[in-house]
N, C-alpha and C positions, 0 to 999 in steps of 0.2 A: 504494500500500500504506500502511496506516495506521502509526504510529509509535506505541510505546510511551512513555511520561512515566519509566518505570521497569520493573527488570525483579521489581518486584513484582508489578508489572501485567499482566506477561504471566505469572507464576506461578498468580495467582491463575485468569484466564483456561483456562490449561492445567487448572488442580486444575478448574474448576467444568465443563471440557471432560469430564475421567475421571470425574468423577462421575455427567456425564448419559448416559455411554457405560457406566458400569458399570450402573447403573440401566436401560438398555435391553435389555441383556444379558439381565439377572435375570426383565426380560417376557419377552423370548424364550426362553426358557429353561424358563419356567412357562408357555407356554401350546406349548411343546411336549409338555413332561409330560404335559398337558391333552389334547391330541390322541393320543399315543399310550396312554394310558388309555382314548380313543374308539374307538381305531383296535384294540385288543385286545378291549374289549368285542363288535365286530362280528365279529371274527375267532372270536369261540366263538360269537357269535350264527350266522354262516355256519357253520359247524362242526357245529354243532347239525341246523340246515336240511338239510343235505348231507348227514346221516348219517341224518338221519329220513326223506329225499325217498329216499334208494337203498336204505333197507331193503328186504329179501326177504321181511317179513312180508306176507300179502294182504289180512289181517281188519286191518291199520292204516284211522284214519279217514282216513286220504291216500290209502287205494287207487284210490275215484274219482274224486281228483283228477288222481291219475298217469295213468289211463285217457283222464280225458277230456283234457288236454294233453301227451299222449303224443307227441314226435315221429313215432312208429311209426306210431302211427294216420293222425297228419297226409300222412304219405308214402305210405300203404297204401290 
């Protein structure tokens, strides 16, 4: 184990340890925000999809979509 000269040395050490640990934080932290602003935008994009794909309407332009990849059809 290496020996300290003084215990400024291992102060300093320690300060420049919490600084690079708070600094790592501060990424992690902002590239969570980041994700969950991606992770919401998909959530009303799917939201969207799913409420336009199980509409009841027939004259939608998805009707011959639903048609032709129908599970129904597939089993039928």
């Amino acid at each position: 184990m290496q020996e300290f000269s003084s215990n400024t040395d291992l102060a300093l050490r320690f300060r420049n340890y919490v600084i690079l640990l708070d600094r790592l934080m501060r990424e992690v932290e902002e590239e969570l925000q980041q994700n969950q602003s991606v992770r919401n935008e998909w959530s009303e994009w799917h939201s969207n999809w799913k409420n336009a794909w199980l509409s009841p309407t027939g004259n939608s332009p998805s009707s011959h979509l639903k048609e032709r990849f129908s599970v129904k059809r597939r089993l039928g």
